[in-house]
mmCIF file of the N, C-alpha and C atoms, coordinates in Angstrom:
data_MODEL
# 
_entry.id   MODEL 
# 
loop_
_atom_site.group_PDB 
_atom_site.id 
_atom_site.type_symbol 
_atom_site.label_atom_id 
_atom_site.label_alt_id 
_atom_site.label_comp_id 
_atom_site.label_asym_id 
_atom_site.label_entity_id 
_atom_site.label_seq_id 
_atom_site.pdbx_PDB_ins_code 
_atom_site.Cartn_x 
_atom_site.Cartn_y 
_atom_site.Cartn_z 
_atom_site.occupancy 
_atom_site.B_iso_or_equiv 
_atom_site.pdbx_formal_charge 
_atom_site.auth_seq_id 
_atom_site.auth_comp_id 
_atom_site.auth_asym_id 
_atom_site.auth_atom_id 
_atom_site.pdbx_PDB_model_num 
ATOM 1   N N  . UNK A 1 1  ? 20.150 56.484 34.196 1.00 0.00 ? 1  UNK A N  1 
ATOM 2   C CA . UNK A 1 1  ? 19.293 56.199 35.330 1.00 0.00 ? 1  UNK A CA 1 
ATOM 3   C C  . UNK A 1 1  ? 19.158 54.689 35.472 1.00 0.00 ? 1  UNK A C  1 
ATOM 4   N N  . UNK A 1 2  ? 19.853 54.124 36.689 1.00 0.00 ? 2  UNK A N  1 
ATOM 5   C CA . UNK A 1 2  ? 19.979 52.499 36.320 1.00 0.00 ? 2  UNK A CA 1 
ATOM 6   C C  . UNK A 1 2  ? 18.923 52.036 37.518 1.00 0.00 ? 2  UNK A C  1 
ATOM 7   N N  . UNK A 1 3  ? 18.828 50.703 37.129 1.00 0.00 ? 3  UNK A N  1 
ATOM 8   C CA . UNK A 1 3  ? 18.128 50.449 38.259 1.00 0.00 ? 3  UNK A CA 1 
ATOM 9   C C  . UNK A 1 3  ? 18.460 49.755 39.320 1.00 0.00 ? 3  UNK A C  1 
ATOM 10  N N  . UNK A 1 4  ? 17.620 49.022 40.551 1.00 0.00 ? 4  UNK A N  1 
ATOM 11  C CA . UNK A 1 4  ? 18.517 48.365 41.376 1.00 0.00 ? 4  UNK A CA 1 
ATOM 12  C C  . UNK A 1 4  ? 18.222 46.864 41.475 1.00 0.00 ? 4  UNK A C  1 
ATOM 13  N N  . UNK A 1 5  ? 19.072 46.114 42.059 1.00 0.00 ? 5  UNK A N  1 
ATOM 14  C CA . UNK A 1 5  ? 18.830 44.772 42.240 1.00 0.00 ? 5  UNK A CA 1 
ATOM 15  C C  . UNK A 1 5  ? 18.299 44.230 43.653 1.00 0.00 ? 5  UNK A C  1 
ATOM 16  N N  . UNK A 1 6  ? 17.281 43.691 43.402 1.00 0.00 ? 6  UNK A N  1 
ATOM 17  C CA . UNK A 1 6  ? 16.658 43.033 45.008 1.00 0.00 ? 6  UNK A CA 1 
ATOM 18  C C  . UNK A 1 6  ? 16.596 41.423 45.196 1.00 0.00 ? 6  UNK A C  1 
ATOM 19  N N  . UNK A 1 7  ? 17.173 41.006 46.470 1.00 0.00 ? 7  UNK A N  1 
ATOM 20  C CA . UNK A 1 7  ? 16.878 39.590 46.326 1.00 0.00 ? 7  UNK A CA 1 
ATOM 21  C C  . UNK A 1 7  ? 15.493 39.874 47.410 1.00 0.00 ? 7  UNK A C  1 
ATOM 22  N N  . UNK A 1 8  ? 15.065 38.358 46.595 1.00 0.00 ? 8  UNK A N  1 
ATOM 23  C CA . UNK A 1 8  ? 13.700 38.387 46.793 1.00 0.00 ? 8  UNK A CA 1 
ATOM 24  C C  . UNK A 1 8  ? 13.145 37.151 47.125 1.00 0.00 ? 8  UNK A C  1 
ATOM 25  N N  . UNK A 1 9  ? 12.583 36.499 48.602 1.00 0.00 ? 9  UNK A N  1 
ATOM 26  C CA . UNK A 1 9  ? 12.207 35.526 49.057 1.00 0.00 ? 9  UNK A CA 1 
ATOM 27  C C  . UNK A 1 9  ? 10.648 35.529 48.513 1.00 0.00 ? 9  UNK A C  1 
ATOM 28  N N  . UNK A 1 10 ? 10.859 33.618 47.917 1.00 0.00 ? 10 UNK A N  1 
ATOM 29  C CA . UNK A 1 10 ? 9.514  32.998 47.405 1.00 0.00 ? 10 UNK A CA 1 
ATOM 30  C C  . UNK A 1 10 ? 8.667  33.023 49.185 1.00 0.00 ? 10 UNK A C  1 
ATOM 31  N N  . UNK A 1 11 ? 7.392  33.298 48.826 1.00 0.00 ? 11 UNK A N  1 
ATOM 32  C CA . UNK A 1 11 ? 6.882  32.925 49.781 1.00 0.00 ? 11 UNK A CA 1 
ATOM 33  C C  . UNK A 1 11 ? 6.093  31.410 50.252 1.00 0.00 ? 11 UNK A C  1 
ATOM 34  N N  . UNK A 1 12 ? 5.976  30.980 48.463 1.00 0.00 ? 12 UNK A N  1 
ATOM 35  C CA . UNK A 1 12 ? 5.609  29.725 48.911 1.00 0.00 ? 12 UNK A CA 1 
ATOM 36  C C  . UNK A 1 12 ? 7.328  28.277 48.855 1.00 0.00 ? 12 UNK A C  1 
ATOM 37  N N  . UNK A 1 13 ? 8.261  28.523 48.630 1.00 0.00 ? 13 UNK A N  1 
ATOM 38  C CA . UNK A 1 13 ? 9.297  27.356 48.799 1.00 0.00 ? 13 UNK A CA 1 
ATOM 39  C C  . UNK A 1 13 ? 10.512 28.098 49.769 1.00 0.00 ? 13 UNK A C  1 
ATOM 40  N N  . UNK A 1 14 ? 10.432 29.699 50.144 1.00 0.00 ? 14 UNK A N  1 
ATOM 41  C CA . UNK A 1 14 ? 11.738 30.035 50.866 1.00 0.00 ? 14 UNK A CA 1 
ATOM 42  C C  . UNK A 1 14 ? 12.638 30.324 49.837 1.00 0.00 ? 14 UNK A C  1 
ATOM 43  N N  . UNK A 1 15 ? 12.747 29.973 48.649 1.00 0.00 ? 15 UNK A N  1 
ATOM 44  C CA . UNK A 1 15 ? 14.030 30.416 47.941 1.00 0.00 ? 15 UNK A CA 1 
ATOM 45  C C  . UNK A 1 15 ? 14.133 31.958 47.883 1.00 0.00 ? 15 UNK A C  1 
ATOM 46  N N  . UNK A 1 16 ? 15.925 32.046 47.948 1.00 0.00 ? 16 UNK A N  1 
ATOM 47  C CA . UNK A 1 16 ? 15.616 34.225 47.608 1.00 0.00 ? 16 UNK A CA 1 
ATOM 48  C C  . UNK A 1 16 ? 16.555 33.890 46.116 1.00 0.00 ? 16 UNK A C  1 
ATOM 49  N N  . UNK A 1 17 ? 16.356 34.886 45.619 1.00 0.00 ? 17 UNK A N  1 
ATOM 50  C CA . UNK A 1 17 ? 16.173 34.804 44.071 1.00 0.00 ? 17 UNK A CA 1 
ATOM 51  C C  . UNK A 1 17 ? 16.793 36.604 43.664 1.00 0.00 ? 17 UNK A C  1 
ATOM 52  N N  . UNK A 1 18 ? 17.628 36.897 42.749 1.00 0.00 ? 18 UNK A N  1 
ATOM 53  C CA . UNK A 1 18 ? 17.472 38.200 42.810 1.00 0.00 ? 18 UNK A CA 1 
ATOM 54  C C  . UNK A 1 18 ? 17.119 38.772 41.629 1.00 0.00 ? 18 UNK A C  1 
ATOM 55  N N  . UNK A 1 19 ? 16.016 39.563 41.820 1.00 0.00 ? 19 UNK A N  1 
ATOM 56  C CA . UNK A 1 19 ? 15.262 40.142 40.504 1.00 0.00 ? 19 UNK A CA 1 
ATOM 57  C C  . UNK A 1 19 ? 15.449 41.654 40.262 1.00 0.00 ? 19 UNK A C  1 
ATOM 58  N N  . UNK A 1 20 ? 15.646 42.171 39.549 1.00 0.00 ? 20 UNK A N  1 
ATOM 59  C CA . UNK A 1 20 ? 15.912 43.274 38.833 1.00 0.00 ? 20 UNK A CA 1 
ATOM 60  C C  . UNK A 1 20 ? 14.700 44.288 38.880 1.00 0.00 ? 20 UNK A C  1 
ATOM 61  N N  . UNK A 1 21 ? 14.582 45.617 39.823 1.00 0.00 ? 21 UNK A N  1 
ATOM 62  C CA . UNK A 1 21 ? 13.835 46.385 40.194 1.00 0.00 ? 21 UNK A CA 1 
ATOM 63  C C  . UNK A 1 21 ? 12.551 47.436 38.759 1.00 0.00 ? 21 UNK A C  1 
ATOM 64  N N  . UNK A 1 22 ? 13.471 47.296 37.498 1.00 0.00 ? 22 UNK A N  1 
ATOM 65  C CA . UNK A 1 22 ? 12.592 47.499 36.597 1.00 0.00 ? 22 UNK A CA 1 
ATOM 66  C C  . UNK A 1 22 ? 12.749 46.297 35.564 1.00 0.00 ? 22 UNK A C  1 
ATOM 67  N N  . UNK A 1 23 ? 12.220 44.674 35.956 1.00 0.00 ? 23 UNK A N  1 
ATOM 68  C CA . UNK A 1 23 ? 11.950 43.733 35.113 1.00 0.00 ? 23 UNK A CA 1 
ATOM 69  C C  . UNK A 1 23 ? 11.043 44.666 33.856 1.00 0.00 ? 23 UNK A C  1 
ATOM 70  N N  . UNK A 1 24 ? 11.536 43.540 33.158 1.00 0.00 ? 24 UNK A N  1 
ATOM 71  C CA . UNK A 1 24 ? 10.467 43.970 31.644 1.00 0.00 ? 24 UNK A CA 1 
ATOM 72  C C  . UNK A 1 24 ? 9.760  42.670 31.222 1.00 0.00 ? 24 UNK A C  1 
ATOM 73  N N  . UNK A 1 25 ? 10.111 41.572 31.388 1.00 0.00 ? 25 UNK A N  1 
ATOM 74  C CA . UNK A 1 25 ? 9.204  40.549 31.796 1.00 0.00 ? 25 UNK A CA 1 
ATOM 75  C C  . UNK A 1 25 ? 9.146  39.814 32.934 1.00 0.00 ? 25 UNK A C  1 
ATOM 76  N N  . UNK A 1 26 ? 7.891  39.125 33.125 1.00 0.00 ? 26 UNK A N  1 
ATOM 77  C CA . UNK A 1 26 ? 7.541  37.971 34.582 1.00 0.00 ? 26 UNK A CA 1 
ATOM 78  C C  . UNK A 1 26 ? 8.978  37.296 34.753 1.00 0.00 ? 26 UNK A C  1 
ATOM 79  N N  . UNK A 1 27 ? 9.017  37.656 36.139 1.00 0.00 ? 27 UNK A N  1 
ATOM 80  C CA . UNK A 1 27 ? 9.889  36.807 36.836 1.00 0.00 ? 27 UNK A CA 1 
ATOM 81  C C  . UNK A 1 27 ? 9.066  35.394 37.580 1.00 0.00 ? 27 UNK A C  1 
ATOM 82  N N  . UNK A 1 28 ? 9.404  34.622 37.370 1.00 0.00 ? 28 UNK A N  1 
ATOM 83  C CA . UNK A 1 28 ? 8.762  33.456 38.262 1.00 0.00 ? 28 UNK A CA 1 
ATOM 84  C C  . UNK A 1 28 ? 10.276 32.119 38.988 1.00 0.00 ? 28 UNK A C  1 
ATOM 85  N N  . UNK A 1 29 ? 10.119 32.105 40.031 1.00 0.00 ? 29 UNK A N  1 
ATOM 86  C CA . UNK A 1 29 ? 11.307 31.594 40.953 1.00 0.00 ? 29 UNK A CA 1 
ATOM 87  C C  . UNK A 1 29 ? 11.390 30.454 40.197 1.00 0.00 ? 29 UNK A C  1 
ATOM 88  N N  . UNK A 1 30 ? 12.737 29.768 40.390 1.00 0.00 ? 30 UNK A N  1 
ATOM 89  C CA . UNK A 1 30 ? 13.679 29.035 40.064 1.00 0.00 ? 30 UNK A CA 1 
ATOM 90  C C  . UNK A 1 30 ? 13.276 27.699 40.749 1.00 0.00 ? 30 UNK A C  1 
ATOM 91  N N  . UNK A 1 31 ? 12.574 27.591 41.177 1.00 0.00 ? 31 UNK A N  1 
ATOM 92  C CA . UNK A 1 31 ? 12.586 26.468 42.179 1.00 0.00 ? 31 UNK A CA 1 
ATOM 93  C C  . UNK A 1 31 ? 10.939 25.996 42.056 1.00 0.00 ? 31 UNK A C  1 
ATOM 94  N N  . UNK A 1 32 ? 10.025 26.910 42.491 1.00 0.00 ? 32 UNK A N  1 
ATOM 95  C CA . UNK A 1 32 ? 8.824  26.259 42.159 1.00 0.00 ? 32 UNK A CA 1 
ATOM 96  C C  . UNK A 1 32 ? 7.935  26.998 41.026 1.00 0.00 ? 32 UNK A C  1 
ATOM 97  N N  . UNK A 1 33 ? 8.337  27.783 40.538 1.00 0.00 ? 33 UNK A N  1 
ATOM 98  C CA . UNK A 1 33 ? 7.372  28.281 39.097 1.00 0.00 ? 33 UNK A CA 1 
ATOM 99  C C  . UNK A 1 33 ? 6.440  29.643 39.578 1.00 0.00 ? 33 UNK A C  1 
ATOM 100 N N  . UNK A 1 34 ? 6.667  30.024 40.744 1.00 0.00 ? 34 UNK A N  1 
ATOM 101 C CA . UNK A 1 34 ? 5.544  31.029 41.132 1.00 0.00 ? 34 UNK A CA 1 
ATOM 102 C C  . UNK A 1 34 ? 6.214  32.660 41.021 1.00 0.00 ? 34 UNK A C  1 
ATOM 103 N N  . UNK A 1 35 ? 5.564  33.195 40.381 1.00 0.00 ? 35 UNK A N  1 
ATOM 104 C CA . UNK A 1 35 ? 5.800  34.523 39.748 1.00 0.00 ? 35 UNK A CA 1 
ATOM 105 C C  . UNK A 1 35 ? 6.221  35.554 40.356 1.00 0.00 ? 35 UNK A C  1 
ATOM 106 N N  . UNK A 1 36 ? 7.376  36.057 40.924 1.00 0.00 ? 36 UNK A N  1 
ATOM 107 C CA . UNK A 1 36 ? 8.306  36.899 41.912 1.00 0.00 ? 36 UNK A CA 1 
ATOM 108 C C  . UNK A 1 36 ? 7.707  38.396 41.490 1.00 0.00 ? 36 UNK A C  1 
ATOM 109 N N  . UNK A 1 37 ? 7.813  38.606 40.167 1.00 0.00 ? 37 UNK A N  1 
ATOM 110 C CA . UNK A 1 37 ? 7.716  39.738 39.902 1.00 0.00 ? 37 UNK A CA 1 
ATOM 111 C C  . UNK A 1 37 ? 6.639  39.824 38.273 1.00 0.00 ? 37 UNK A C  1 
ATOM 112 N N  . UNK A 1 38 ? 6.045  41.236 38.268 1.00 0.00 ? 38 UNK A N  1 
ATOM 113 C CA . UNK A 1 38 ? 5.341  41.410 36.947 1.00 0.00 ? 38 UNK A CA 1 
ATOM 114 C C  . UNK A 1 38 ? 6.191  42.723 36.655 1.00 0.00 ? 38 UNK A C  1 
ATOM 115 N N  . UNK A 1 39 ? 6.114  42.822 35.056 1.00 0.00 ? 39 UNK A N  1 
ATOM 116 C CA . UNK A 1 39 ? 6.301  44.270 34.756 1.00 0.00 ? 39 UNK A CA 1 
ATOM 117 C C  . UNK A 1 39 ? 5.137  45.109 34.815 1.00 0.00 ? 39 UNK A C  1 
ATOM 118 N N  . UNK A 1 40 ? 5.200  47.057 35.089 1.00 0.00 ? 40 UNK A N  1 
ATOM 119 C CA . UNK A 1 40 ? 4.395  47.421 34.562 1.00 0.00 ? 40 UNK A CA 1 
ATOM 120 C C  . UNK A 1 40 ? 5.224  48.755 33.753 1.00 0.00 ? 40 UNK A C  1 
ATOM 121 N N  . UNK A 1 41 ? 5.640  48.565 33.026 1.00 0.00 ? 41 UNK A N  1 
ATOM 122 C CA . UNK A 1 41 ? 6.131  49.650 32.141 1.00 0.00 ? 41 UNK A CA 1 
ATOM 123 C C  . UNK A 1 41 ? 7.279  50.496 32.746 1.00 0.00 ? 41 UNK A C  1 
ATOM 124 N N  . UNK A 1 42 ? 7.101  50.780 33.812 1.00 0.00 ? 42 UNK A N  1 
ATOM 125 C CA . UNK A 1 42 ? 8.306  51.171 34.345 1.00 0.00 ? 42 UNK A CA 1 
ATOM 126 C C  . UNK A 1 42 ? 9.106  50.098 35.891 1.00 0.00 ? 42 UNK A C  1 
ATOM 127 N N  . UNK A 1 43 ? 8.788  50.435 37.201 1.00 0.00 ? 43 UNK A N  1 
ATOM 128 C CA . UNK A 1 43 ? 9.343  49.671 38.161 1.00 0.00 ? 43 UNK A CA 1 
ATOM 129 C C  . UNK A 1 43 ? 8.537  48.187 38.328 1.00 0.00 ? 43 UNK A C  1 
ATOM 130 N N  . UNK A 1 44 ? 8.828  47.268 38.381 1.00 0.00 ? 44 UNK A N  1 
ATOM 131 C CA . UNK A 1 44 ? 8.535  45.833 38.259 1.00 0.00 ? 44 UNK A CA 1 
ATOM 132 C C  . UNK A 1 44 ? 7.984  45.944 39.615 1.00 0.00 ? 44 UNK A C  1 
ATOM 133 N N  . UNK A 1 45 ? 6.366  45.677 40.127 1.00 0.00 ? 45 UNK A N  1 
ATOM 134 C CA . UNK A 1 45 ? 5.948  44.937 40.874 1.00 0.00 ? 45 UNK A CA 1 
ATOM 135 C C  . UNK A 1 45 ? 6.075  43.823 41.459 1.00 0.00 ? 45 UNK A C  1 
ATOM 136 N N  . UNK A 1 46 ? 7.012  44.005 42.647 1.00 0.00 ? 46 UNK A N  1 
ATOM 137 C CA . UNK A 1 46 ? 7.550  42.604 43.055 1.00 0.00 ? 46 UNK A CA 1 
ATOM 138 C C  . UNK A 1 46 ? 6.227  42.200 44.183 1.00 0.00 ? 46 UNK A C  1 
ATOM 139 N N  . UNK A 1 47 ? 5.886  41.205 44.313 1.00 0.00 ? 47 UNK A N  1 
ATOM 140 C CA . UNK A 1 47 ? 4.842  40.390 44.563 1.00 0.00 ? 47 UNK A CA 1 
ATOM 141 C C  . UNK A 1 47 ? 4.514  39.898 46.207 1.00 0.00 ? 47 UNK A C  1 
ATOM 142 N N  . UNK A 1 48 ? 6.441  39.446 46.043 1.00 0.00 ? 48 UNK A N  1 
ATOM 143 C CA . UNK A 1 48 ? 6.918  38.683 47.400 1.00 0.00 ? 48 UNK A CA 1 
ATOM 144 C C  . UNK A 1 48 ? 7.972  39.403 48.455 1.00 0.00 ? 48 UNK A C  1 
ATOM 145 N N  . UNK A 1 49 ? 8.486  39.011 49.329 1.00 0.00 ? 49 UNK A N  1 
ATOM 146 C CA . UNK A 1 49 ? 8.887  39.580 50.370 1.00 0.00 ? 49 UNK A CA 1 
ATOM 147 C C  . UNK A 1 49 ? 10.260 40.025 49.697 1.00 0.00 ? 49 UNK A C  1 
ATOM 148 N N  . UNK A 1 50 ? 11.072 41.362 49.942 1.00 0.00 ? 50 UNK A N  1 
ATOM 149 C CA . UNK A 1 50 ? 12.065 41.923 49.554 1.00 0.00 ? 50 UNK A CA 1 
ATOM 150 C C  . UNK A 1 50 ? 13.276 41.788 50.639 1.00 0.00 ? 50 UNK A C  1 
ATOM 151 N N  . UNK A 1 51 ? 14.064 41.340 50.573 1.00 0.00 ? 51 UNK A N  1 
ATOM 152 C CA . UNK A 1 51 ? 14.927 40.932 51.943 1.00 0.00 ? 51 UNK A CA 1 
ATOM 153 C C  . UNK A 1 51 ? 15.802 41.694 52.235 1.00 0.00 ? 51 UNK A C  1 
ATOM 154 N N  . UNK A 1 52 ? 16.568 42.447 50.767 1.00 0.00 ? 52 UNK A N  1 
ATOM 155 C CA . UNK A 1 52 ? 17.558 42.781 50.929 1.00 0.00 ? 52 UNK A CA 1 
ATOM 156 C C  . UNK A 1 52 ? 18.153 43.833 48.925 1.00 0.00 ? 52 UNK A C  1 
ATOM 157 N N  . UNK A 1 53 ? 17.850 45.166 49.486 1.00 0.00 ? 53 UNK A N  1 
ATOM 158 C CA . UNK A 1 53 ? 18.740 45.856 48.319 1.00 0.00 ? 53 UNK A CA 1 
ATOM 159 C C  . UNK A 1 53 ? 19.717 45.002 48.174 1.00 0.00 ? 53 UNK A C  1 
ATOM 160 N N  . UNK A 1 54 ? 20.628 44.517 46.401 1.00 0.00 ? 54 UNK A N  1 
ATOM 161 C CA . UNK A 1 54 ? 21.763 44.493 46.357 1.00 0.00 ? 54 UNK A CA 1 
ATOM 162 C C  . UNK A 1 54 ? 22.216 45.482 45.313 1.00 0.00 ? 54 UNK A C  1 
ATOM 163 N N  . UNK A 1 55 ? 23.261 45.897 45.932 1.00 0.00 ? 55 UNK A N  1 
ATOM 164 C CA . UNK A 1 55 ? 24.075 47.120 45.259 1.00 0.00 ? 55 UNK A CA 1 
ATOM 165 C C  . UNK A 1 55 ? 25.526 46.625 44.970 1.00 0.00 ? 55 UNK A C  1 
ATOM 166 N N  . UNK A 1 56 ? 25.732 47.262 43.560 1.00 0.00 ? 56 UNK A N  1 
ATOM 167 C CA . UNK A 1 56 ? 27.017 46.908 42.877 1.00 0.00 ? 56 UNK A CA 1 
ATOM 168 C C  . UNK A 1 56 ? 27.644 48.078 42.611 1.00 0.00 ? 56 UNK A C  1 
ATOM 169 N N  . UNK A 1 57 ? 29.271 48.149 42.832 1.00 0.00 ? 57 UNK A N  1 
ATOM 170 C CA . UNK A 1 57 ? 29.867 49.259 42.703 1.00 0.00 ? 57 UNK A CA 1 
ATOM 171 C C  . UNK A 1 57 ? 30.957 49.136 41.975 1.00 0.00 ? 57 UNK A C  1 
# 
């Protein structure tokens, strides 16, 4: 049972970033330090705007 990949726009600098739909730790963007995503034990609470499923085949 895998999970999926989302890129994911900061809302405070614009960067999209792609974070992993069951993180197991804080994601925080690449660019200004602000926290994209939390875990909660299973699907990662993403925080900020979701732009776009990415899917790998």
């Amino acid at each position: 049972m895998a999970g999926n990949f989302y890129s994911v726009r900061c809302s405070d600098c614009e960067n999209e970033q792609t974070v992993f739909g069951k993180a197991s730790t804080e994601v925080a963007c690449a660019v200004c330090g602000t926290t994209l995503a939390r875990p909660t034990g299973g699907k990662a609470e993403i925080e900020h705007e979701i732009v776009e499923t990415v899917e790998s085949r």
